[in-house]
Biotite code that builds the C-alpha atoms (Angstrom):
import biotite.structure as struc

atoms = struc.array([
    struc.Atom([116.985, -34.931, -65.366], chain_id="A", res_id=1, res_name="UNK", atom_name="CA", element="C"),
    struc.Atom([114.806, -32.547, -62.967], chain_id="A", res_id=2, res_name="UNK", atom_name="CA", element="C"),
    struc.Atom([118.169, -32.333, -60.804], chain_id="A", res_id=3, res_name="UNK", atom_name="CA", element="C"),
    struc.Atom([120.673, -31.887, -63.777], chain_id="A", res_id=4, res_name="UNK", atom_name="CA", element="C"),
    struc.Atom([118.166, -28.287, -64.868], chain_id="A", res_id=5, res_name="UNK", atom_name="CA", element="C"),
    struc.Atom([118.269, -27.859, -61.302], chain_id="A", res_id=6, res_name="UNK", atom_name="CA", element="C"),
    struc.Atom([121.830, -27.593, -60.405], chain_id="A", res_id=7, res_name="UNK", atom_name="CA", element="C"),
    struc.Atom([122.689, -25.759, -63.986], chain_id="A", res_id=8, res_name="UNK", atom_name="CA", element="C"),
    struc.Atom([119.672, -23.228, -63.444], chain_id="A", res_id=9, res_name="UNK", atom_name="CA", element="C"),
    struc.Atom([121.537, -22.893, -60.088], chain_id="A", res_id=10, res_name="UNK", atom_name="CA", element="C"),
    struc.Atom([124.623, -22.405, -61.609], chain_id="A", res_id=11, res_name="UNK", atom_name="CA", element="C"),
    struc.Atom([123.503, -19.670, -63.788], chain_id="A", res_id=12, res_name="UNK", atom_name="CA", element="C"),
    struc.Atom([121.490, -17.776, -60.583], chain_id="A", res_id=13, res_name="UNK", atom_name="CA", element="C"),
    struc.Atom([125.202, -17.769, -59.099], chain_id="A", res_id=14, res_name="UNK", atom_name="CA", element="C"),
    struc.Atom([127.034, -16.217, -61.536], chain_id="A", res_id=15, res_name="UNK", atom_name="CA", element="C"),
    struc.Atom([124.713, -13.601, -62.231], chain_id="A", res_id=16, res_name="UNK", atom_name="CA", element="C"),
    struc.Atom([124.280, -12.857, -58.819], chain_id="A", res_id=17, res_name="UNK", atom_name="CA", element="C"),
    struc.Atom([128.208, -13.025, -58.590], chain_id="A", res_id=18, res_name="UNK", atom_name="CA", element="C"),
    struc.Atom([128.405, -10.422, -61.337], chain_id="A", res_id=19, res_name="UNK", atom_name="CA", element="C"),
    struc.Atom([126.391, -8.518, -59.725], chain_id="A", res_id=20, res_name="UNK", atom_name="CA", element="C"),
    struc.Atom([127.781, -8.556, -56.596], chain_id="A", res_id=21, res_name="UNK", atom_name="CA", element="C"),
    struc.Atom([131.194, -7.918, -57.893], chain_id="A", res_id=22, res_name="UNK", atom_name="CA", element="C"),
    struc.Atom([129.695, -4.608, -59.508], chain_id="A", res_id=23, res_name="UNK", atom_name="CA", element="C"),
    struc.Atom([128.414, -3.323, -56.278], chain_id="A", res_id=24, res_name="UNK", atom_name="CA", element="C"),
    struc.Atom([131.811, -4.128, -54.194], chain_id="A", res_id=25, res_name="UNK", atom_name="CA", element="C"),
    struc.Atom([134.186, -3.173, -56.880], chain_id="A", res_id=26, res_name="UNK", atom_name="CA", element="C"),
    struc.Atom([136.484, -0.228, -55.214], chain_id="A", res_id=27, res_name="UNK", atom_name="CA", element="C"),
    struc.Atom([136.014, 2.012, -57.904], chain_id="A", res_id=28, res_name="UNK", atom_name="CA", element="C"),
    struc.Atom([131.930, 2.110, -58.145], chain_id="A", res_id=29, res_name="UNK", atom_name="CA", element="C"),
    struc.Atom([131.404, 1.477, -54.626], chain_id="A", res_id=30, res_name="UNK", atom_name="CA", element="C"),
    struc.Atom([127.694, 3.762, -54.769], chain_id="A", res_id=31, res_name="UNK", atom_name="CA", element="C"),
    struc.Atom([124.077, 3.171, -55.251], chain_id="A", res_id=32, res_name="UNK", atom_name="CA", element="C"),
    struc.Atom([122.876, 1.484, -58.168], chain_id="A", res_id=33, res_name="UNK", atom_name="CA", element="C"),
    struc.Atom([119.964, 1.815, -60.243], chain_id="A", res_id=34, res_name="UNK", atom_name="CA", element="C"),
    struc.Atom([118.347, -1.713, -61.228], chain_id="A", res_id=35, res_name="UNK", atom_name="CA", element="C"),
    struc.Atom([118.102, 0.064, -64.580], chain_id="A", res_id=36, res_name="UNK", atom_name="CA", element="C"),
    struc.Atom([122.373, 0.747, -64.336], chain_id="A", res_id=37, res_name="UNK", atom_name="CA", element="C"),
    struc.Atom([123.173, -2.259, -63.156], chain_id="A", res_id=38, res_name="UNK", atom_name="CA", element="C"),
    struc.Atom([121.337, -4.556, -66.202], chain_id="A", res_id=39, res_name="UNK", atom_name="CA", element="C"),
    struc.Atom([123.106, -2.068, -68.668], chain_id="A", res_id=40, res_name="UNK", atom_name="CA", element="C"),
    struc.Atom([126.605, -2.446, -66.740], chain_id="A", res_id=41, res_name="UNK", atom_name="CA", element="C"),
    struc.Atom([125.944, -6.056, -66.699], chain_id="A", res_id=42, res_name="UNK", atom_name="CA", element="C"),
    struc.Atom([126.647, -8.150, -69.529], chain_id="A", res_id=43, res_name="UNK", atom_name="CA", element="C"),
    struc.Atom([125.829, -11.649, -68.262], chain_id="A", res_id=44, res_name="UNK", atom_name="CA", element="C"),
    struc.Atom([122.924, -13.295, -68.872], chain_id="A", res_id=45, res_name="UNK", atom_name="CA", element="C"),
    struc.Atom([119.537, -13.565, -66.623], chain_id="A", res_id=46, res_name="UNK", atom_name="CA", element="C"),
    struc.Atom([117.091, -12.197, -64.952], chain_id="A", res_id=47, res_name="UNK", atom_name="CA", element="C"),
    struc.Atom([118.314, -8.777, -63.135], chain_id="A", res_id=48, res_name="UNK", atom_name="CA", element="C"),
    struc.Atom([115.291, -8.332, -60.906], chain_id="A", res_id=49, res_name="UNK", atom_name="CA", element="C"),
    struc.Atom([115.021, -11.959, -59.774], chain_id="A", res_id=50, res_name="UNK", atom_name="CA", element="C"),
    struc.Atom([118.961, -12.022, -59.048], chain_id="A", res_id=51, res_name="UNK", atom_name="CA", element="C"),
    struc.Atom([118.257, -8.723, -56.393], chain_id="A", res_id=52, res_name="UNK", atom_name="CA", element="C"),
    struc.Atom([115.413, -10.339, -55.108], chain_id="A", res_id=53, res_name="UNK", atom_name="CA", element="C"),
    struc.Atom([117.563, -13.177, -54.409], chain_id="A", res_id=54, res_name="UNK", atom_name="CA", element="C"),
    struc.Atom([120.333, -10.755, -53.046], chain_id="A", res_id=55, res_name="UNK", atom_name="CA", element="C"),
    struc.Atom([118.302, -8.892, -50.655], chain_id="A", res_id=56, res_name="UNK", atom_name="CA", element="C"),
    struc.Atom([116.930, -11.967, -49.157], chain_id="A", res_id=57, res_name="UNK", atom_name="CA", element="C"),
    struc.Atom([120.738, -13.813, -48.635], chain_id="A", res_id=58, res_name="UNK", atom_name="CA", element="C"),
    struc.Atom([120.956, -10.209, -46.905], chain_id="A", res_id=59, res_name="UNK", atom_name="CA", element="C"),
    struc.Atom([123.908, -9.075, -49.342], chain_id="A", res_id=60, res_name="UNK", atom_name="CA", element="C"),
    struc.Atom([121.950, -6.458, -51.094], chain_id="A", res_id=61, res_name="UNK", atom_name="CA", element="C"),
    struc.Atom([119.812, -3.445, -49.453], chain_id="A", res_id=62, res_name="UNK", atom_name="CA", element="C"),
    struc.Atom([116.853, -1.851, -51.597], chain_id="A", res_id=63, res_name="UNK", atom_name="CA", element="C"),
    struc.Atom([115.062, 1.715, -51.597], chain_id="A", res_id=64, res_name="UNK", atom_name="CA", element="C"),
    struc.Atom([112.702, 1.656, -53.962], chain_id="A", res_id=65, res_name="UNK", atom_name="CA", element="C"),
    struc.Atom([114.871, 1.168, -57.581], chain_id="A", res_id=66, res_name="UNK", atom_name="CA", element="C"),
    struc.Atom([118.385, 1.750, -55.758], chain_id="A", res_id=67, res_name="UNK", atom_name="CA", element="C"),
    struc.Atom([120.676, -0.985, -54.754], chain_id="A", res_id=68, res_name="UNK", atom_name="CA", element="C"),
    struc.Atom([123.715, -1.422, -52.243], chain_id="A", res_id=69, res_name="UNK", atom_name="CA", element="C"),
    struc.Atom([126.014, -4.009, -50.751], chain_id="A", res_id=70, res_name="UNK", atom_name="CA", element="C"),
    struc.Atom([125.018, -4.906, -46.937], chain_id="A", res_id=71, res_name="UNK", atom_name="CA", element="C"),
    struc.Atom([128.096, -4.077, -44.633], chain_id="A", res_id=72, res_name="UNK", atom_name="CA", element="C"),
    struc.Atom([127.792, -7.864, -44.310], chain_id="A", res_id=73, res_name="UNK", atom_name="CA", element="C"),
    struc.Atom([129.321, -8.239, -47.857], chain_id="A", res_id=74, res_name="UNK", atom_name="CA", element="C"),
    struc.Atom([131.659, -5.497, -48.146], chain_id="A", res_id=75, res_name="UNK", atom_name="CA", element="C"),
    struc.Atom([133.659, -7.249, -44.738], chain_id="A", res_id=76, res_name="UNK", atom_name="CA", element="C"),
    struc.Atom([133.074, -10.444, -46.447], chain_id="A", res_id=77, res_name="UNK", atom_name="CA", element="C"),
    struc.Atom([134.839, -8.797, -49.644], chain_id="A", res_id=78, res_name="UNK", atom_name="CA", element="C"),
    struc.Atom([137.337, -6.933, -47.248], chain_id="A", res_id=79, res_name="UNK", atom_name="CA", element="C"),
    struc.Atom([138.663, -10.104, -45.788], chain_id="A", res_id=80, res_name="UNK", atom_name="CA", element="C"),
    struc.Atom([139.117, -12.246, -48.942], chain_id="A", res_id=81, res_name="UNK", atom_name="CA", element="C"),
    struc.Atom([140.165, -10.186, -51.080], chain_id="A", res_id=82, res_name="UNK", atom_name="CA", element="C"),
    struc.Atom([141.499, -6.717, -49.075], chain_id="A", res_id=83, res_name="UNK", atom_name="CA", element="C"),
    struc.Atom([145.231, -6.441, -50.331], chain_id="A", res_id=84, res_name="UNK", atom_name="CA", element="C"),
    struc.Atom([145.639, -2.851, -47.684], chain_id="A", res_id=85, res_name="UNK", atom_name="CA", element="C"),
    struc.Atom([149.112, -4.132, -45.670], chain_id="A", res_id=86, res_name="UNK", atom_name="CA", element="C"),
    struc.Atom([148.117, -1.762, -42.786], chain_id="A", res_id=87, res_name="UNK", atom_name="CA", element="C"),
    struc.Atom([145.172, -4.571, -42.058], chain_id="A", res_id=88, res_name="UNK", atom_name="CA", element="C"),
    struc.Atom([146.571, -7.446, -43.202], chain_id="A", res_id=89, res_name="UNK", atom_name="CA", element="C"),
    struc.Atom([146.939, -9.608, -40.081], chain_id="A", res_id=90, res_name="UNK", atom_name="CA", element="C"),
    struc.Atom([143.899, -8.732, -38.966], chain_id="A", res_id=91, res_name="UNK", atom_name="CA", element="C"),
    struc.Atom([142.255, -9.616, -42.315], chain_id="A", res_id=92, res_name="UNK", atom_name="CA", element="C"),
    struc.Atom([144.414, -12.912, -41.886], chain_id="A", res_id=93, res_name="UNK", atom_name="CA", element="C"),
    struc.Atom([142.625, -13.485, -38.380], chain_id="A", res_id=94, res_name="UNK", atom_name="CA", element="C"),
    struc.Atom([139.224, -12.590, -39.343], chain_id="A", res_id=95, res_name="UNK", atom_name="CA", element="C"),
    struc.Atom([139.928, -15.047, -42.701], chain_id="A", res_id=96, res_name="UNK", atom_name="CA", element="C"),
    struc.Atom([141.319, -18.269, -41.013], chain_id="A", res_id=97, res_name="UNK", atom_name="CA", element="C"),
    struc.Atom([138.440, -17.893, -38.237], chain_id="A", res_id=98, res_name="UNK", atom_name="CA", element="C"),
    struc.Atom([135.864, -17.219, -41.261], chain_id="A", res_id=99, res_name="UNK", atom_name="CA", element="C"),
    struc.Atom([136.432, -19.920, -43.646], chain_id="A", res_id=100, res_name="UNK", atom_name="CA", element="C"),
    struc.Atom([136.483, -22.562, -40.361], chain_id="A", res_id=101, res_name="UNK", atom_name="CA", element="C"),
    struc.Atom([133.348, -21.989, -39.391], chain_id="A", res_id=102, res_name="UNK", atom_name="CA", element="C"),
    struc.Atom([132.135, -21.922, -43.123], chain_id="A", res_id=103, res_name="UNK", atom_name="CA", element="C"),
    struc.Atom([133.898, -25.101, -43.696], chain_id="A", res_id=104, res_name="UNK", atom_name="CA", element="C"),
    struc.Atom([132.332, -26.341, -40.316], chain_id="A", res_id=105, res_name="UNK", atom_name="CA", element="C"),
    struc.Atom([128.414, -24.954, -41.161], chain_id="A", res_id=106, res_name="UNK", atom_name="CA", element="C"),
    struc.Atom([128.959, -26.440, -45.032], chain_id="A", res_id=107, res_name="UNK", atom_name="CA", element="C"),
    struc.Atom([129.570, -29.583, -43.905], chain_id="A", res_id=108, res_name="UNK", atom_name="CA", element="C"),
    struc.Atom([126.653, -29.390, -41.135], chain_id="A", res_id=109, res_name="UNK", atom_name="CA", element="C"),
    struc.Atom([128.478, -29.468, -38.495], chain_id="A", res_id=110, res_name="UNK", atom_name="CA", element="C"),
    struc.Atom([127.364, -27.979, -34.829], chain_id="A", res_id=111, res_name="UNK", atom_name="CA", element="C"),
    struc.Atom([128.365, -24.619, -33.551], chain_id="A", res_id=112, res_name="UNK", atom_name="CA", element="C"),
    struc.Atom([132.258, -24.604, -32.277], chain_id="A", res_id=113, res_name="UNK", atom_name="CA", element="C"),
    struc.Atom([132.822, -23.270, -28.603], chain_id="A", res_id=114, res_name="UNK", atom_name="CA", element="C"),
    struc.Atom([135.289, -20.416, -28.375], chain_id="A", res_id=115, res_name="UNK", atom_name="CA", element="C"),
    struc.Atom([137.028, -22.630, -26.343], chain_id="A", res_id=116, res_name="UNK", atom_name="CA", element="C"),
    struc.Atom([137.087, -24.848, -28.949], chain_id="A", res_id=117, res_name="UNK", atom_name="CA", element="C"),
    struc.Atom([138.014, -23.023, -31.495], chain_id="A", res_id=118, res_name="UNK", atom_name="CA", element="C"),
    struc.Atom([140.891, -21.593, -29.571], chain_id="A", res_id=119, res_name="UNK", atom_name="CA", element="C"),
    struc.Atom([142.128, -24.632, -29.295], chain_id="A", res_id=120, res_name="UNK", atom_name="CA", element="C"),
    struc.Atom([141.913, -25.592, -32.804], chain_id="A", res_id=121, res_name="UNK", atom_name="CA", element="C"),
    struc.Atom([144.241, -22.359, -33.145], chain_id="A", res_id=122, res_name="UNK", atom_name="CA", element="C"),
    struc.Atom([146.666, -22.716, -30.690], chain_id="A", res_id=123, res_name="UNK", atom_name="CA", element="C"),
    struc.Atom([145.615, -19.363, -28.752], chain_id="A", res_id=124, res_name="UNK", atom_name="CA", element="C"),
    struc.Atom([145.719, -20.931, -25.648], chain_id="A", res_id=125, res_name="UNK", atom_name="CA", element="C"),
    struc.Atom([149.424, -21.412, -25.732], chain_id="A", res_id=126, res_name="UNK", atom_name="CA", element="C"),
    struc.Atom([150.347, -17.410, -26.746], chain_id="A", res_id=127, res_name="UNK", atom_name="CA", element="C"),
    struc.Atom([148.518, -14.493, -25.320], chain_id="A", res_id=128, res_name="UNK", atom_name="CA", element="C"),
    struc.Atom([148.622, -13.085, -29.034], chain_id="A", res_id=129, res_name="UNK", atom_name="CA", element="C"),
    struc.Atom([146.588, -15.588, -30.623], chain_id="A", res_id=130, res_name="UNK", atom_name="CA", element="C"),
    struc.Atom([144.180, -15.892, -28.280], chain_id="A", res_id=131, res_name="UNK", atom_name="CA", element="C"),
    struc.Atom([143.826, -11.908, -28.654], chain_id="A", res_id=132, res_name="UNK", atom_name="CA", element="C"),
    struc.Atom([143.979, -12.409, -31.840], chain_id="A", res_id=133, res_name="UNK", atom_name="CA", element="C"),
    struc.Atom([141.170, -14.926, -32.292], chain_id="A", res_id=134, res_name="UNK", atom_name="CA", element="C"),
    struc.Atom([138.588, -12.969, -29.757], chain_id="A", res_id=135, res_name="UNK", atom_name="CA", element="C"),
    struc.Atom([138.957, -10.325, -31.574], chain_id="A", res_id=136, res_name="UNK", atom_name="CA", element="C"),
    struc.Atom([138.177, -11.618, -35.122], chain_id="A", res_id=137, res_name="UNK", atom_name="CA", element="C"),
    struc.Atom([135.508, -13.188, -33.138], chain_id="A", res_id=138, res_name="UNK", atom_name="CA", element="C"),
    struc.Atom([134.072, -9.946, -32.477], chain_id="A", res_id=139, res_name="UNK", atom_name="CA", element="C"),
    struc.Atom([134.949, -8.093, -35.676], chain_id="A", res_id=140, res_name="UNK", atom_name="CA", element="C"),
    struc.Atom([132.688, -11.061, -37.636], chain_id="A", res_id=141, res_name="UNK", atom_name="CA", element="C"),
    struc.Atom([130.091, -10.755, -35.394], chain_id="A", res_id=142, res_name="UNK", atom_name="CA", element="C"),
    struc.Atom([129.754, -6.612, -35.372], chain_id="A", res_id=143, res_name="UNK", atom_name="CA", element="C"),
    struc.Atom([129.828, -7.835, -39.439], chain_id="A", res_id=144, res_name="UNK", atom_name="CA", element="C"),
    struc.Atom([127.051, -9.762, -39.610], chain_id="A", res_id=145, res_name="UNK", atom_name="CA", element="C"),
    struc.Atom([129.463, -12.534, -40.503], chain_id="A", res_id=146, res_name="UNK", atom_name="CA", element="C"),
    struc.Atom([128.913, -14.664, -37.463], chain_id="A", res_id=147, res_name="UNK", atom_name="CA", element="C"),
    struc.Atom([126.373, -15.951, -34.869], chain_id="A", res_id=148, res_name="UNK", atom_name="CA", element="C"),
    struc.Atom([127.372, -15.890, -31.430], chain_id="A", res_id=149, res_name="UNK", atom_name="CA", element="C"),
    struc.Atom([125.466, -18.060, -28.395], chain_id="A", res_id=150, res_name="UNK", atom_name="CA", element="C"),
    struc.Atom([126.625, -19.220, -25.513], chain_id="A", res_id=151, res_name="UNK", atom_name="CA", element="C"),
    struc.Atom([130.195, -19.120, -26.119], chain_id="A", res_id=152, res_name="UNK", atom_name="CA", element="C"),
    struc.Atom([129.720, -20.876, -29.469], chain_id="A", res_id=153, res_name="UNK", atom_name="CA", element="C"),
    struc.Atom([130.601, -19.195, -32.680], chain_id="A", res_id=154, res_name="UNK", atom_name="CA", element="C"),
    struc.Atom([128.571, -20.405, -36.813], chain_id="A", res_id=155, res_name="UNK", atom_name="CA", element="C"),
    struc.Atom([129.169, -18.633, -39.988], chain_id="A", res_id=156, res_name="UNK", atom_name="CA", element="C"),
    struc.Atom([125.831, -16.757, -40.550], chain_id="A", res_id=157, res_name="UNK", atom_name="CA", element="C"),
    struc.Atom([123.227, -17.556, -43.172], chain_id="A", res_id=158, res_name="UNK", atom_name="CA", element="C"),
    struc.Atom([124.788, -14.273, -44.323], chain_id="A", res_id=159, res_name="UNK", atom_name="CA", element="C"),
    struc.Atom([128.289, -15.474, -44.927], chain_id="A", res_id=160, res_name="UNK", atom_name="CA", element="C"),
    struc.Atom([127.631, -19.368, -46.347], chain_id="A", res_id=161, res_name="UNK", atom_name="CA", element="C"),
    struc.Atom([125.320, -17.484, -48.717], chain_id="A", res_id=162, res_name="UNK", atom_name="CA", element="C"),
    struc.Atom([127.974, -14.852, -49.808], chain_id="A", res_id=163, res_name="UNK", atom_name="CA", element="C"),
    struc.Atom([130.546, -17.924, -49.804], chain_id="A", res_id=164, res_name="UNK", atom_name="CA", element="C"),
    struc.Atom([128.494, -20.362, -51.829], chain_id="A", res_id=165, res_name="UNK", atom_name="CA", element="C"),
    struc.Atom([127.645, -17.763, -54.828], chain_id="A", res_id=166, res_name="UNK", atom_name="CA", element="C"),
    struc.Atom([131.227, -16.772, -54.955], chain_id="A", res_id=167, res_name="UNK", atom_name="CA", element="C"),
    struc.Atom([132.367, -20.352, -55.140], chain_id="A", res_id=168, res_name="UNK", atom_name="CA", element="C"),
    struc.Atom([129.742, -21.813, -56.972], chain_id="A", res_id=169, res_name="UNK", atom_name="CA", element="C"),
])
């Protein structure tokens, strides 16, 4: 019984958080928040404060005082799943398919990949393109936030499986 409340109070965290998260990297209202305009704006149930507090510490959220922001981290992780600019699109489509491996890979508990590995996996060692093309989604998800990088072996950051579990809850 204790698990069932669990995973449906769990449930409910999510898609507040969700909502809220899809306020603050909507295209349109991309600004500062108040807590204050963001429990108006927000018509799901819950707790407001404790969904920030749980936003700021999956590092999706920053917070002065009562204003509120998406991290950088989130707005790339928005960007790349759901950008829809053609000028970027194969680069979004690089820094996706490299993305949602290593979240598939760190979801399941698996190790850090090696580049090398992961090149592999792609097929970049056979074209000079994709292997281009992987390095520098590589980089791109690391300047994000997106990725951890050590000794030549790539993760999806704490940053990124939390953004990817609350969005797929």
């Amino acid at each position: 019984m204790l698990d069932q409340r669990s995973s449906t109070e769990s449930e409910a965290h999510a898609f507040l958080d969700r909502a809220i998260l899809g306020l603050l990297l909507d295209d349109d209202k991309q600004r500062s928040w108040s807590e204050v305009e963001i429990a108006r704006e927000i018509s799901t149930p819950g707790h407001v404060p404790a969904s920030l507090k749980r936003l700021r510490t999956g590092g999706l959220i920053h917070r002065w005082n009562d204003l509120v922001t998406a991290t950088r981290s989130a707005v790339r992780f928005h960007e790349i799943t759901q950008g829809d600019d053609a000028a970027s699109a194969e680069e979004r489509h690089s820094d996706k398919a490299v993305l949602e491996s290593l979240l598939v890979r760190a979801n399941e508990g698996q190790r850090p990949i090696s580049e090398d590995e992961l090149y592999e996996a792609f097929g970049a060692k056979e074209t000079q393109n994709k292997l281009l093309a992987i390095t520098d989604a590589l980089d791109r998800l690391d300047a994000a936030g997106l990725i951890e990088r050590r000794g030549g072996r790539a993760i999806a950051s704490e940053v990124a499986v939390y953004f990817d579990h609350i969005m797929t809850l």
